[in-house]
Residue, then its C-alpha position, 0 to 999 in steps of 0.5 A: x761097620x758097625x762095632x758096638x752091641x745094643x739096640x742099633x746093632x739088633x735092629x741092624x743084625x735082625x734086619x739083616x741077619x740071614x743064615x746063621x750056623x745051626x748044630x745038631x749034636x746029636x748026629x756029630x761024630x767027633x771026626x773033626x772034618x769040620x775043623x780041618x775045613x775051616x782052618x783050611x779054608x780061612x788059614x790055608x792049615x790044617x792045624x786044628x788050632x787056627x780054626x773058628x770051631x771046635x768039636x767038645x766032648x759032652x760028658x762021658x762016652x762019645x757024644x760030641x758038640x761043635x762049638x761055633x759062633x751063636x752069632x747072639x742077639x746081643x753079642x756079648x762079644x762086641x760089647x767086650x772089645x775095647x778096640x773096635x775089632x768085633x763088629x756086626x757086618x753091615x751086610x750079612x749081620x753076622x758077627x766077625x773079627x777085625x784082625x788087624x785092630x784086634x789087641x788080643x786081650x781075649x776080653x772077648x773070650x771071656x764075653x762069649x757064652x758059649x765058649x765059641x771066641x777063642x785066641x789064635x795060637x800065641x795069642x796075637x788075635x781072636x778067632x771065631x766063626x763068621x760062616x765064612x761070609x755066608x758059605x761055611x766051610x766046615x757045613x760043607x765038610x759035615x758027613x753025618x749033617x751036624x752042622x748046617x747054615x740056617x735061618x736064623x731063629x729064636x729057638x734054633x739059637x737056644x739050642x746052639x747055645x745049650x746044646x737042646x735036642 
């Protein structure tokens, strides 16, 4: 696996890389059904906090942003952990959490760009979107089609990381 970001982790995630996370904000409702599916299907909980998404409120009013993974061309988060425990899956490219080397020192927290790693509650490990591995559970619990599960692209991950039209 590979752990570290720059060129070799790039090559490795462009080659590789096939379906990244995709938000729509502008069709979110703030329902939050995607956060209960995610928690419910990597924690077996519903407790919102054990997910790696969350809905943000965009200013005033009720507009509302997932906030997931990017999977970044240059994860920032990789880069950060001191251990080991972000790497590039060799197999899919997308960026995931190793828990058990995890130190929980939240280095990638503070790496993140988008505001997507966060620390599981008590903060033991962080948590982030992986996609699920490639079949993501909350792109399945999204009524109103916020969230999909797309080709990856230079322009689709400008706008999940600044929340673009």
């Amino acid at each position: 696996m590979v752990r570290q970001g720059g060129p070799a982790v790039n090559e490795l995630r462009t080659r590789t890389i096939r379906m990244a996370p995709s938000i729509l904000p502008d069709l979110c409702t703030g329902c939050e059904a995607c956060v209960i599916a995610c928690a419910l299907a990597r924690e077996g909980s519903t407790a919102p906090g054990l997910a790696r998404l969350w809905v943000a409120r965009r200013g005033e009013g009720s507009a509302f942003r997932p906030v997931a993974c990017a999977q970044c061309a240059d994860p920032p988060c990789l880069e950060a952990c001191p251990s080991g425990a972000r790497i590039a899956d060799p197999k899919t490219g997308l960026v995931r959490v190793l828990e058990h080397r995890c130190i929980g020192c939240a280095a990638c927290v503070r790496a993140c760009p988008t505001g997507a790693v966060r620390m599981r509650p008590g903060g033991a490990t962080s948590l982030s979107c992986d996609a699920c591995g490639g079949e993501p559970a909350c792109v399945e619990a999204c009524a109103t089609g916020a969230l999909r599960f797309r080709p990856p692209s230079s322009a689709a991950r400008r706008k999940l990381h600044h929340g673009e039209k």
